[in-house]
Backbone and ligand atoms as CSV (ligand in chain L), in Angstrom:
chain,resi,resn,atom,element,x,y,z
A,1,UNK,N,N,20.946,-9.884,-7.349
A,1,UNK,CA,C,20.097,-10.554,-6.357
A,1,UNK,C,C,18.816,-11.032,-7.038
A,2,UNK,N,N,18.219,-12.257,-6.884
A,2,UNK,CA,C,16.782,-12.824,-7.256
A,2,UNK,C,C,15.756,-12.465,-6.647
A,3,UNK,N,N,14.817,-12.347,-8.200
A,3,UNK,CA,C,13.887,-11.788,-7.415
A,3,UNK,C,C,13.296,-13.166,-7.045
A,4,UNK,N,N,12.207,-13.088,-5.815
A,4,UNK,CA,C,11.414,-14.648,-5.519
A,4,UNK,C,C,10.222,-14.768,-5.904
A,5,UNK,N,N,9.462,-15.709,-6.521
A,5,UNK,CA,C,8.347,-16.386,-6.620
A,5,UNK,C,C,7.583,-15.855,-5.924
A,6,UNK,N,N,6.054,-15.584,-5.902
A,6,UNK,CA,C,5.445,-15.025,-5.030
A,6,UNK,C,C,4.338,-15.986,-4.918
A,7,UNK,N,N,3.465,-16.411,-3.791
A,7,UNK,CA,C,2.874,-17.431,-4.008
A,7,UNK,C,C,1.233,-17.341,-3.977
A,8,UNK,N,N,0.671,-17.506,-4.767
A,8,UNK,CA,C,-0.846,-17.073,-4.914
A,8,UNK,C,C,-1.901,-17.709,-4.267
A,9,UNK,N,N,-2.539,-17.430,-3.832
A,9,UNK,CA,C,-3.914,-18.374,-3.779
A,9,UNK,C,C,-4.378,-19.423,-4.425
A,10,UNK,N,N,-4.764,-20.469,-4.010
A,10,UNK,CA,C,-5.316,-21.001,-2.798
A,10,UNK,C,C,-4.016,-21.923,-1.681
A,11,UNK,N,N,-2.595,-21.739,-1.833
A,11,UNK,CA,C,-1.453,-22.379,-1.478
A,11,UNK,C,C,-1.447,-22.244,-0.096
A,12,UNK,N,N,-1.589,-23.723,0.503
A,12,UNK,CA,C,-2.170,-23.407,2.012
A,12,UNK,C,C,-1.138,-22.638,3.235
A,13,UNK,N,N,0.030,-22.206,2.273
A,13,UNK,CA,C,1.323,-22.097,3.278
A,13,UNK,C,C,0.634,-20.522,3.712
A,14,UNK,N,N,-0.121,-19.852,2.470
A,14,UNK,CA,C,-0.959,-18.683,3.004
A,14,UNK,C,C,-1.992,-18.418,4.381
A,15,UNK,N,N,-2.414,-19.684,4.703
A,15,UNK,CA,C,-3.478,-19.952,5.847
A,15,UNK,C,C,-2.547,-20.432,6.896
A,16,UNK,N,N,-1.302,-20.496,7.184
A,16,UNK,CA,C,-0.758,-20.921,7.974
A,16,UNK,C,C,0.198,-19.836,9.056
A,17,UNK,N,N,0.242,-20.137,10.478
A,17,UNK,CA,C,0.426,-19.220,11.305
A,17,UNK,C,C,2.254,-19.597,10.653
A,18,UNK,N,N,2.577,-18.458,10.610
A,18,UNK,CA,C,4.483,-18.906,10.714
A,18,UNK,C,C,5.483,-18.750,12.084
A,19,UNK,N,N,6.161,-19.562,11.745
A,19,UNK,CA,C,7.273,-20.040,12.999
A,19,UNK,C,C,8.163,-18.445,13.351
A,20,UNK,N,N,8.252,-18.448,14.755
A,20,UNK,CA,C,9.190,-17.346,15.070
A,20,UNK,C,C,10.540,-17.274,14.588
A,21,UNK,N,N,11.380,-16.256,14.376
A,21,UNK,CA,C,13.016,-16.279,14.081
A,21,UNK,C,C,13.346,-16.209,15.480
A,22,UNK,N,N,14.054,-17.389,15.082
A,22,UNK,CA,C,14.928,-17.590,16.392
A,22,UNK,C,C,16.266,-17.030,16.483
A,23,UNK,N,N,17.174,-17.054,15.227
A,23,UNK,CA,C,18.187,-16.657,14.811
A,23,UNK,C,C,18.382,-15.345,13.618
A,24,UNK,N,N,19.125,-14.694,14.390
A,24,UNK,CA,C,19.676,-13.373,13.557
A,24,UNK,C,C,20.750,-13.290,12.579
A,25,UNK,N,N,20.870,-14.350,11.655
A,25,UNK,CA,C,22.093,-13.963,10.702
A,25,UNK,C,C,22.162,-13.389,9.196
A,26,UNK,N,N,23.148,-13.684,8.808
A,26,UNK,CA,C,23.315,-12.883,7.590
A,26,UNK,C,C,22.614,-12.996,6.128
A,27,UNK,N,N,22.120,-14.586,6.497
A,27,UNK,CA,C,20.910,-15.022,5.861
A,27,UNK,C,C,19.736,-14.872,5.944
A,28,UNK,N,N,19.407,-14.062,7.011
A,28,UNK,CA,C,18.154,-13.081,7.696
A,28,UNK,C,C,18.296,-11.885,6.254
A,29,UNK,N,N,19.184,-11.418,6.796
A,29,UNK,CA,C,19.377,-9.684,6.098
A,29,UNK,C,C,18.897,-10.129,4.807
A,30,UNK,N,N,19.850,-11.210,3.743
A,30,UNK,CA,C,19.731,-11.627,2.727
A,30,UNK,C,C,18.624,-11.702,2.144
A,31,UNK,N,N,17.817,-12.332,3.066
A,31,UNK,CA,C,16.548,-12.549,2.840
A,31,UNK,C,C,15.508,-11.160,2.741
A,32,UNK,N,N,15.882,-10.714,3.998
A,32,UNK,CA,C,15.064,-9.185,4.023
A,32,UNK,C,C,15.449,-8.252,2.443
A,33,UNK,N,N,16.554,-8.059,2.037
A,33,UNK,CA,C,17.062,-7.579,0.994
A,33,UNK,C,C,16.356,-8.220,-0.106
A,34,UNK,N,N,16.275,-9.162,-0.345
A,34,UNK,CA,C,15.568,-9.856,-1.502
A,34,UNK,C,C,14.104,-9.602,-1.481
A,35,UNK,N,N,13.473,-10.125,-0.381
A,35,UNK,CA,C,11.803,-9.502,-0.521
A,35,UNK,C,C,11.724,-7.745,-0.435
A,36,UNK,N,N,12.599,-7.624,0.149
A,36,UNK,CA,C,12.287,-5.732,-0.456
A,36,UNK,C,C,12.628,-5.546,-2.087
A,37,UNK,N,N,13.509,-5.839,-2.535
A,37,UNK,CA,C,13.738,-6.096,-4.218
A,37,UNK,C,C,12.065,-6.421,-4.635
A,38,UNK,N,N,12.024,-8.059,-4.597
A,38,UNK,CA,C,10.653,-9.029,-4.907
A,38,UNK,C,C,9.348,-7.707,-4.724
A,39,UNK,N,N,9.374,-7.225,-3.545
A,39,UNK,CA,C,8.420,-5.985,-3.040
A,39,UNK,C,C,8.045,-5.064,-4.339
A,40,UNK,N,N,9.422,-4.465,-4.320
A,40,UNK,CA,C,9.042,-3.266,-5.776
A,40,UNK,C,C,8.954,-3.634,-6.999
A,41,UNK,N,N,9.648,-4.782,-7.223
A,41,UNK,CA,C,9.517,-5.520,-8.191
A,41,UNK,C,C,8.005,-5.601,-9.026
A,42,UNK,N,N,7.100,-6.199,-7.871
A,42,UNK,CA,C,6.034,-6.318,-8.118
A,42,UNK,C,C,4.917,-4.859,-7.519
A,43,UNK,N,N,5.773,-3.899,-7.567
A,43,UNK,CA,C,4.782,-2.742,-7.040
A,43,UNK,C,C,3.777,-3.306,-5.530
A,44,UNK,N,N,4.866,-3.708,-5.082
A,44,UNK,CA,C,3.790,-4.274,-3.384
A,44,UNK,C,C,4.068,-2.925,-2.359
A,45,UNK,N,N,3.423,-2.322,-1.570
A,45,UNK,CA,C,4.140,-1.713,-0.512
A,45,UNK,C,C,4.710,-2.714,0.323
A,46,UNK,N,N,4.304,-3.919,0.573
A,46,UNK,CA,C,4.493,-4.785,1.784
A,46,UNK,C,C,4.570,-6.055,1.034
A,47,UNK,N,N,5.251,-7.112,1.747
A,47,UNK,CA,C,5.565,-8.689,1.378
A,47,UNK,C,C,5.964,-9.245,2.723
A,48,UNK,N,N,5.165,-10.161,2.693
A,48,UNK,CA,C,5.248,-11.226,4.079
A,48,UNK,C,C,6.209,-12.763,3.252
A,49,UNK,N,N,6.931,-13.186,4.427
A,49,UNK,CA,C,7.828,-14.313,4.142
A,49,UNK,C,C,7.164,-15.447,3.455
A,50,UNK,N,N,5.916,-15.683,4.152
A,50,UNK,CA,C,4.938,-16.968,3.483
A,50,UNK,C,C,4.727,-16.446,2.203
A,51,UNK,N,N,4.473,-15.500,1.615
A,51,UNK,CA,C,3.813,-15.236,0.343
A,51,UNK,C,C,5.275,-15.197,-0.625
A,52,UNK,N,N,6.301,-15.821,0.105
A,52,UNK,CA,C,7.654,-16.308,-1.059
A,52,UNK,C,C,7.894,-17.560,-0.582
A,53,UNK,N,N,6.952,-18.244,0.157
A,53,UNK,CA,C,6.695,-19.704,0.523
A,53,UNK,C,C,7.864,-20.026,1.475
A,54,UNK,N,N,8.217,-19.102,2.417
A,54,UNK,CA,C,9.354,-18.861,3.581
A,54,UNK,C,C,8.485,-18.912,4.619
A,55,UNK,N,N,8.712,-20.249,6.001
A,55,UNK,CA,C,7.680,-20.130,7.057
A,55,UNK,C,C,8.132,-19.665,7.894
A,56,UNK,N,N,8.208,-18.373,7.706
A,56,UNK,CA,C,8.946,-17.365,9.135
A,56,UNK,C,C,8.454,-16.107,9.338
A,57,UNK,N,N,8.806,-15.595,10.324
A,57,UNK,CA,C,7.538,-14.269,10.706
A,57,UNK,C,C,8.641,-13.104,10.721
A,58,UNK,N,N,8.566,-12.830,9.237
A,58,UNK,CA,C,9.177,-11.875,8.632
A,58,UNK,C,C,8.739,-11.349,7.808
A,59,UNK,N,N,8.015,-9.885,7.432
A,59,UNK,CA,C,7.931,-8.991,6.427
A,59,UNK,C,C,9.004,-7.847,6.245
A,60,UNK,N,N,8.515,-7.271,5.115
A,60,UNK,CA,C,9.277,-5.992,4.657
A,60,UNK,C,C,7.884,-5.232,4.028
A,61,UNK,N,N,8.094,-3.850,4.265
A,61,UNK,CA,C,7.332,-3.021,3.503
A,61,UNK,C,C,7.757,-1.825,3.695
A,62,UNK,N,N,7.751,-0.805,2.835
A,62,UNK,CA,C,8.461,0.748,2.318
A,62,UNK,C,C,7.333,0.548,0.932
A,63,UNK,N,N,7.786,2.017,0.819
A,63,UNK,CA,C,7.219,2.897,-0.351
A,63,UNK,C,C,7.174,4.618,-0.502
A,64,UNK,N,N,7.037,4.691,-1.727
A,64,UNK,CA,C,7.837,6.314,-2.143
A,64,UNK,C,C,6.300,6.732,-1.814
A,65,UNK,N,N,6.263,7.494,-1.291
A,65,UNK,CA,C,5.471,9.325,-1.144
A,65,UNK,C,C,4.083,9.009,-2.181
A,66,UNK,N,N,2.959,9.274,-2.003
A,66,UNK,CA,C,2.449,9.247,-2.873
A,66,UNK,C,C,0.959,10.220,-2.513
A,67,UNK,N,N,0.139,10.730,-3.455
A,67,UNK,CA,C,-1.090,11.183,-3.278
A,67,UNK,C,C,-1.918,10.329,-3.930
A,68,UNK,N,N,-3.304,10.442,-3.398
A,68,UNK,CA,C,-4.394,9.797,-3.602
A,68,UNK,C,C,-5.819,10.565,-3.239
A,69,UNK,N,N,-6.963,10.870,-4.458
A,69,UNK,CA,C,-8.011,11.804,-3.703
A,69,UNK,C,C,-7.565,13.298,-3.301
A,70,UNK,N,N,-6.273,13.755,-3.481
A,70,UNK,CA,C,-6.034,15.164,-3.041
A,70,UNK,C,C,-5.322,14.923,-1.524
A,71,UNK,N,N,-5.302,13.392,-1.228
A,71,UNK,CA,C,-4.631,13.157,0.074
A,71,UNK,C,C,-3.353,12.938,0.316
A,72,UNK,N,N,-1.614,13.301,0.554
A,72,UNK,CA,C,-0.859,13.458,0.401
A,72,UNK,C,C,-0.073,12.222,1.477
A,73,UNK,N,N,0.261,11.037,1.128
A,73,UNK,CA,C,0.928,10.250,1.876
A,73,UNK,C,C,2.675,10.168,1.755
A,74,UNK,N,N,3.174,10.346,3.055
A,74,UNK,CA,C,4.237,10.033,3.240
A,74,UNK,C,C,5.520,9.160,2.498
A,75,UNK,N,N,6.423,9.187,2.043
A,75,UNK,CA,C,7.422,8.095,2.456
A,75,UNK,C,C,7.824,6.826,3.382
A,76,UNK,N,N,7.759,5.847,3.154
A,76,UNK,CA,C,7.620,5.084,4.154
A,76,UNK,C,C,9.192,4.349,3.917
A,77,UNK,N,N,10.234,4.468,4.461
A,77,UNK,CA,C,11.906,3.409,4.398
A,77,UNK,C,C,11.685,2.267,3.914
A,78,UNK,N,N,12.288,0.981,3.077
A,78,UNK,CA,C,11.900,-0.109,3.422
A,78,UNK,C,C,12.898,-0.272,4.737
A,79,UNK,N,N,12.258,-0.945,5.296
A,79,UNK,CA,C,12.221,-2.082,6.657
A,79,UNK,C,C,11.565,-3.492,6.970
A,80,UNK,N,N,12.709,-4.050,7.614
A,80,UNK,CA,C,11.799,-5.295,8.010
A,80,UNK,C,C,11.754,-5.127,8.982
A,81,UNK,N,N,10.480,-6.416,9.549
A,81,UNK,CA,C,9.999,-6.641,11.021
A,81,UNK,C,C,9.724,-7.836,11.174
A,82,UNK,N,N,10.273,-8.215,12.176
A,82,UNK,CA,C,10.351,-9.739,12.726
A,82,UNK,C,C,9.236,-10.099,13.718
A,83,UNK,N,N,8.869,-10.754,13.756
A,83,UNK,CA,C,7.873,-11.182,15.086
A,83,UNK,C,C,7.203,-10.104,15.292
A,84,UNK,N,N,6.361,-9.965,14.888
A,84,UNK,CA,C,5.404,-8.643,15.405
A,84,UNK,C,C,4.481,-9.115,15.889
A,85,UNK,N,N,4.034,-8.229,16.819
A,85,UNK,CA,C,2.854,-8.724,17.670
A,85,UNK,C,C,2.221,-7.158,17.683
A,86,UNK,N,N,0.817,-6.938,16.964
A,86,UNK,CA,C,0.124,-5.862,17.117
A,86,UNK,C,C,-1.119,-5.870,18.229
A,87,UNK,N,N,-1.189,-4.364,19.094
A,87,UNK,CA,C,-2.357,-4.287,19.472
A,87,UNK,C,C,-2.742,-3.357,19.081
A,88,UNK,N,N,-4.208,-2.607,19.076
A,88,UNK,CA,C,-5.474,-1.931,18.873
A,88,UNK,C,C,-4.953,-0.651,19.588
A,89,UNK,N,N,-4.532,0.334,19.211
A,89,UNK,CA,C,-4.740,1.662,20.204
A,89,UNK,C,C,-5.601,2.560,20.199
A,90,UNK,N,N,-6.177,2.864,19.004
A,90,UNK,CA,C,-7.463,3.494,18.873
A,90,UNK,C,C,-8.363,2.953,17.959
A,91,UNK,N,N,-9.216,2.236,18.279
A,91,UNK,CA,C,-10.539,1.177,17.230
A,91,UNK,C,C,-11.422,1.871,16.527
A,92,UNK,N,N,-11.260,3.180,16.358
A,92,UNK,CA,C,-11.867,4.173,15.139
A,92,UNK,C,C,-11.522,3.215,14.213
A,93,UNK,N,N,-12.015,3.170,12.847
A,93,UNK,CA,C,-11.428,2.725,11.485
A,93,UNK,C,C,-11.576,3.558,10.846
A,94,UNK,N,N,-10.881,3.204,9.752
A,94,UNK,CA,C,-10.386,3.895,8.711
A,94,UNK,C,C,-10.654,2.833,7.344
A,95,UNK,N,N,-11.380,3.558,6.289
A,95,UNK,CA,C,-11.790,2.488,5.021
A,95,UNK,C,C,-11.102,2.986,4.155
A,96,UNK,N,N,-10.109,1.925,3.738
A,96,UNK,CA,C,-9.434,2.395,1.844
A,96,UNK,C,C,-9.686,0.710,1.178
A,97,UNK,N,N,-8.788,1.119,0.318
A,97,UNK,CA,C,-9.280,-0.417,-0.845
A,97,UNK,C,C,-7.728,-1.033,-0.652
A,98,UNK,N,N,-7.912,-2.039,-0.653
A,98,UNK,CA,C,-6.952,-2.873,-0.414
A,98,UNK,C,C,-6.264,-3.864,-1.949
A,99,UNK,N,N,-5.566,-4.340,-1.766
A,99,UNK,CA,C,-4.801,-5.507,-2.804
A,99,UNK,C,C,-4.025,-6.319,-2.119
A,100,UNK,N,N,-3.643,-7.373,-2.443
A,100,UNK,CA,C,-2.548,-8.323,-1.707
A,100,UNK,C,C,-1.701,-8.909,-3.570
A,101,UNK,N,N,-0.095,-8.919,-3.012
A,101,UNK,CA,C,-0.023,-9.566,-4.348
A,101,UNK,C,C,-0.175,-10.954,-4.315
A,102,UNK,N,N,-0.674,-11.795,-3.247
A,102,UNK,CA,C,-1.063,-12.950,-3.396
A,102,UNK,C,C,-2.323,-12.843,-3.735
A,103,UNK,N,N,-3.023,-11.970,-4.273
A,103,UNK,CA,C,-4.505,-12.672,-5.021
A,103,UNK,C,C,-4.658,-11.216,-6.143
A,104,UNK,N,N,-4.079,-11.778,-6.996
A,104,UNK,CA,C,-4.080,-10.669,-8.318
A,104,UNK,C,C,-5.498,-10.236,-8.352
A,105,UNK,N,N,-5.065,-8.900,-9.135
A,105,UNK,CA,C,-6.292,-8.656,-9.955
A,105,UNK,C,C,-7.642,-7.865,-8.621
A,106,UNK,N,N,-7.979,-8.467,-7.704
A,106,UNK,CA,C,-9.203,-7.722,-6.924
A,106,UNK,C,C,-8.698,-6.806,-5.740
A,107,UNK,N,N,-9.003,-5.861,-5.983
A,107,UNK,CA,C,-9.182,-4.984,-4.873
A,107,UNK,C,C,-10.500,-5.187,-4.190
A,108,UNK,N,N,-10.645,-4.230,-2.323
A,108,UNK,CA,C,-11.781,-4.278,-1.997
A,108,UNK,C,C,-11.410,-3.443,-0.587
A,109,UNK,N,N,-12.671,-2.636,-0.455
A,109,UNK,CA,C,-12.484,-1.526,0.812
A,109,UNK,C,C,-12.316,-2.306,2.298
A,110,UNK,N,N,-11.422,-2.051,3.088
A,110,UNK,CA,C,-10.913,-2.655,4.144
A,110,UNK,C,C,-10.895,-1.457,5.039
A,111,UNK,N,N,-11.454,-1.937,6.565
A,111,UNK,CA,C,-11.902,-0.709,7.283
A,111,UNK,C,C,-10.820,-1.621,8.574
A,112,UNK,N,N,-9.590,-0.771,8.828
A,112,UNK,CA,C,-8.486,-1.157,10.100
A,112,UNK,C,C,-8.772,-0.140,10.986
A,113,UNK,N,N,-8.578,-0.561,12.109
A,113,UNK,CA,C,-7.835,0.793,13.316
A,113,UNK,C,C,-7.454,1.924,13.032
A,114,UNK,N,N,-7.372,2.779,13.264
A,114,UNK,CA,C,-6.242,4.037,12.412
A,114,UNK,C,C,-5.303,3.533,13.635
A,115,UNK,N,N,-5.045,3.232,14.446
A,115,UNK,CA,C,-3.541,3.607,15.618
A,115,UNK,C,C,-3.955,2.054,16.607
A,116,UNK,N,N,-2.190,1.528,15.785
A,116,UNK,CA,C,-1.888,0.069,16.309
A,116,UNK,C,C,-0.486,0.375,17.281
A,117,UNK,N,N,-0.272,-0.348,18.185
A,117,UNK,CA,C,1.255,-0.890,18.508
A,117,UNK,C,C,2.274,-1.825,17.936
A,118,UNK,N,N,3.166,-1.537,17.389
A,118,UNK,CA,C,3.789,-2.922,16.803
A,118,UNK,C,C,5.044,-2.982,17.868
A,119,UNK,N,N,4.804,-4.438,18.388
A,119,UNK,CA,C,5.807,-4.382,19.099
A,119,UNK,C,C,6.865,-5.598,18.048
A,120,UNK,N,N,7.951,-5.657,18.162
A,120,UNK,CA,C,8.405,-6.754,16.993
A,120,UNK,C,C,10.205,-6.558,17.663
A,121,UNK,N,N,10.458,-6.913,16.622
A,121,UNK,CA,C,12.235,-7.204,16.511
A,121,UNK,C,C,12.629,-6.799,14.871
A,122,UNK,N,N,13.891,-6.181,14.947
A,122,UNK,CA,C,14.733,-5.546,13.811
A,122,UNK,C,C,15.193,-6.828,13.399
A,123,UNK,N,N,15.842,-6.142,12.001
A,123,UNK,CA,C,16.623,-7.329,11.513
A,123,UNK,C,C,18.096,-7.763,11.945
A,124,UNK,N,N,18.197,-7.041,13.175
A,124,UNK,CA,C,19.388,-7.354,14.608
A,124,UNK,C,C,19.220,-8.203,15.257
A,125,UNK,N,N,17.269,-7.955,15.748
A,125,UNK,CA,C,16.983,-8.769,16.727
A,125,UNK,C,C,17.112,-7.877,17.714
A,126,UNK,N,N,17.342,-6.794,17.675
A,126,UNK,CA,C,16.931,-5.877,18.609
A,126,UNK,C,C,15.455,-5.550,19.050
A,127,UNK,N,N,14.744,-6.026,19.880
A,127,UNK,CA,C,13.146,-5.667,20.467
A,127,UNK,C,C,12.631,-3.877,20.415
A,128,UNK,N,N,11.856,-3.427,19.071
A,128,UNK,CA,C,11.060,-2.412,19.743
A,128,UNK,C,C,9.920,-1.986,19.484
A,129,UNK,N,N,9.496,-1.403,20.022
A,129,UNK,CA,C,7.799,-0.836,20.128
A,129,UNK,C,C,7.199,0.771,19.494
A,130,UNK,N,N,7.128,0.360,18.407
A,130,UNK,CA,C,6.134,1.869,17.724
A,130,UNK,C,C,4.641,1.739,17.661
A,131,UNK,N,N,4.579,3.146,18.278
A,131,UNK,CA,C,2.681,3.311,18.108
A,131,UNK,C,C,2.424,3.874,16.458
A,132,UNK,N,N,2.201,3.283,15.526
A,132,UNK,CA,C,1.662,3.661,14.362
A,132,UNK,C,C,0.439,4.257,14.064
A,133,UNK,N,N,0.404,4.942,13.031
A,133,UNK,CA,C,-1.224,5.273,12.427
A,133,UNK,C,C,-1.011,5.495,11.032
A,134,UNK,N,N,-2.706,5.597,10.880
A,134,UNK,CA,C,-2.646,6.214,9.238
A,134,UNK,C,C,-2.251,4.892,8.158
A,135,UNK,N,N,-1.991,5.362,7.115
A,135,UNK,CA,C,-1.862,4.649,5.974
A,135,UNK,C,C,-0.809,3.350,6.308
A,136,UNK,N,N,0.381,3.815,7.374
A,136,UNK,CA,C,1.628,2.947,7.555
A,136,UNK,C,C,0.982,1.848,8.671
A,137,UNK,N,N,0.073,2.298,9.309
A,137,UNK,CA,C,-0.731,0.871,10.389
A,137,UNK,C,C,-1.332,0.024,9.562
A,138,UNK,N,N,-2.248,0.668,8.527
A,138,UNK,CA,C,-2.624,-0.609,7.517
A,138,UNK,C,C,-1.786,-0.898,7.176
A,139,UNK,N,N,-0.862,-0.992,6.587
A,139,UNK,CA,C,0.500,-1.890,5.939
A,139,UNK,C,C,0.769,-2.945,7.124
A,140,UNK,N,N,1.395,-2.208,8.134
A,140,UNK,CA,C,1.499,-3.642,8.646
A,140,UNK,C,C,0.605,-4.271,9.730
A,141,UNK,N,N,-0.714,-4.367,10.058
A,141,UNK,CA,C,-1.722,-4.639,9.870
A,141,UNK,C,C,-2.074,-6.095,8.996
A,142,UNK,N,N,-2.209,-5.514,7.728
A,142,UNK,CA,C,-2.146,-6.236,6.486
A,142,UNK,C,C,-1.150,-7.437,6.734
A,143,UNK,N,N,0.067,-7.072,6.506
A,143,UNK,CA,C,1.576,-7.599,6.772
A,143,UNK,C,C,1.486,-8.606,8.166
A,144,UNK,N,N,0.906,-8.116,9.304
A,144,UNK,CA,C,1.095,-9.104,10.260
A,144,UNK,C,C,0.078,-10.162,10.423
A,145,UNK,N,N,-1.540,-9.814,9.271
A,145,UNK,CA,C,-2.087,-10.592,9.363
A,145,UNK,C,C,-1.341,-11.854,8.261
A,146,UNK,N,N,-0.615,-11.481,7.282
A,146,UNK,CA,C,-0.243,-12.533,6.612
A,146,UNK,C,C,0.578,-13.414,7.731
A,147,UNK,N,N,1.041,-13.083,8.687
A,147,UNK,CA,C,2.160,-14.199,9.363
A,147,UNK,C,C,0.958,-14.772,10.336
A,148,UNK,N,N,-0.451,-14.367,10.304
A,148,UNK,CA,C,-1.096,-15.245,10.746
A,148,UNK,C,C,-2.035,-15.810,10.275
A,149,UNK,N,N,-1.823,-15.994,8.759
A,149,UNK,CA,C,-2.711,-16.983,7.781
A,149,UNK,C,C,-3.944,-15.941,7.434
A,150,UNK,N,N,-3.759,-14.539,7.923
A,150,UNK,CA,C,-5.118,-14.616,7.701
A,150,UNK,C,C,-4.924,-13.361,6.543
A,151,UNK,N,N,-5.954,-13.374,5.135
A,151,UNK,CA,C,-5.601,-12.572,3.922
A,151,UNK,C,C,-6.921,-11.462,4.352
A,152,UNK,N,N,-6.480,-10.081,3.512
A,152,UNK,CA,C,-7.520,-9.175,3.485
A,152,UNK,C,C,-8.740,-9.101,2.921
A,153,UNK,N,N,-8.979,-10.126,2.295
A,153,UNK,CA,C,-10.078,-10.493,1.943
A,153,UNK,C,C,-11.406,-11.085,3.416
A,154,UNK,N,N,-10.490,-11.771,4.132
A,154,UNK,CA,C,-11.420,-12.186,5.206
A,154,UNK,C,C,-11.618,-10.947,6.219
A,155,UNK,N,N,-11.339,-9.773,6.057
A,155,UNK,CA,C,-11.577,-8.636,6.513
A,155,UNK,C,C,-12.910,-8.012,5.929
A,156,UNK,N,N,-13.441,-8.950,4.870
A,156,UNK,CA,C,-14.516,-8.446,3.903
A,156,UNK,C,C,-15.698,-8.402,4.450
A,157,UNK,N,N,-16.800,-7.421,4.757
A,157,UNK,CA,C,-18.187,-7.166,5.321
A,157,UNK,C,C,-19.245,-7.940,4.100
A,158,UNK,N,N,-19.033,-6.927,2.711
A,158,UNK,CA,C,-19.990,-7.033,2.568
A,158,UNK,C,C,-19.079,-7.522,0.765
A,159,UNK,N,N,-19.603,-8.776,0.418
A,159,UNK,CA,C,-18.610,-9.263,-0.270
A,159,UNK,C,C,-19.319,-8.585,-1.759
A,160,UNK,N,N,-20.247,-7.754,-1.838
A,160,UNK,CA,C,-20.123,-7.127,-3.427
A,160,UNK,C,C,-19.609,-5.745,-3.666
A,161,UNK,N,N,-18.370,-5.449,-2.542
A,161,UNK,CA,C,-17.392,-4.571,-2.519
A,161,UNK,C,C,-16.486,-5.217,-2.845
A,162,UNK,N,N,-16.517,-6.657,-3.386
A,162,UNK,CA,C,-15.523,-7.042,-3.764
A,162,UNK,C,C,-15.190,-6.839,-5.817
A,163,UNK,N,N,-13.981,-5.436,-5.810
A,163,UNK,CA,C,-14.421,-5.742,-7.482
A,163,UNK,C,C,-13.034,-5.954,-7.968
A,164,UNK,N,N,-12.682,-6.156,-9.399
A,164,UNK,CA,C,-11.500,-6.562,-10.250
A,164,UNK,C,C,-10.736,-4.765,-10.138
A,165,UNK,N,N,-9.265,-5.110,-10.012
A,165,UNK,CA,C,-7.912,-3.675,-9.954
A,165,UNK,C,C,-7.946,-3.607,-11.109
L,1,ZN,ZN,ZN,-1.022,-9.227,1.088
């Protein structure tokens, strides 16, 4: 299977809202299978469809177990998610440092929700609704702002938190 192109900054397909899946086929999965590959490939937890220059509102994101700071994070499956539509369940934030692999090289502290709703569709097309938190709400967070043009950088307060990974 190929891995795909990933598409960097400043490529305006990044600023652009993407089109819903209308259709569930086998060229869906295909696709999901390949950006989870493309994903680890490039050490991403997460990859949105636009950032392989695909205008559809589809990510994938998984990742193995990891600690950080003495802080012990989970396993996360890969999975995709179709059409997601997030809301706000608890507007506490939470600050870690962020990366996108569409803009190499800079990290920068990003303060999300801790506890979102994702309501979305499987790669069936089956409709469902998880209340998330923690480390796995920023992911897709992150992830659903890419299907709406918008990068983690414009999440930025105070831009000399912005430094080189
Ligand atoms: Zn990103």
């Amino acid at each position: 299977m190929k891995k795909l192109p990933i598409v960097i900054i400043p490529d305006p397909i990044l600023r652009q809202k993407s089109k819903p899946v209308t259709e569930f086929t086998p060229e869906l999965k295909k696709l999901a299978d390949q950006m989870i590959k493309t994903m680890h490939q490039a050490n991403g937890v997460g990859l949105a469809a636009n950032q392989i220059n695909i205008d559809q509102q589809i990510f994938v994101y998984g990742m193995e177990a990891f600690e950080d700071e003495g802080i012990k994070y989970p396993a996360i499956p890969d999975q995709a998610v179709i059409n997601p539509r997030i809301t706000v369940l608890d507007s506490r934030t939470q600050t870690m440092d962020e990366g996108c692999l569409s803009i190499p090289g800079i990290v920068a502290p990003i303060a999300r929700p801790i506890k979102v709703r994702l309501e979305a569709q499987d790669i069936d097309g089956q409709p469902f609704i998880r209340d998330i938190s923690g480390y796995e709400a920023r992911v897709i967070q992150h992830e659903t702002d890419h299907l709406n043009g918008v990068l983690f950088l414009d999440h930025v307060t105070d831009p000399t938190q912005i430094r080189r990974s």
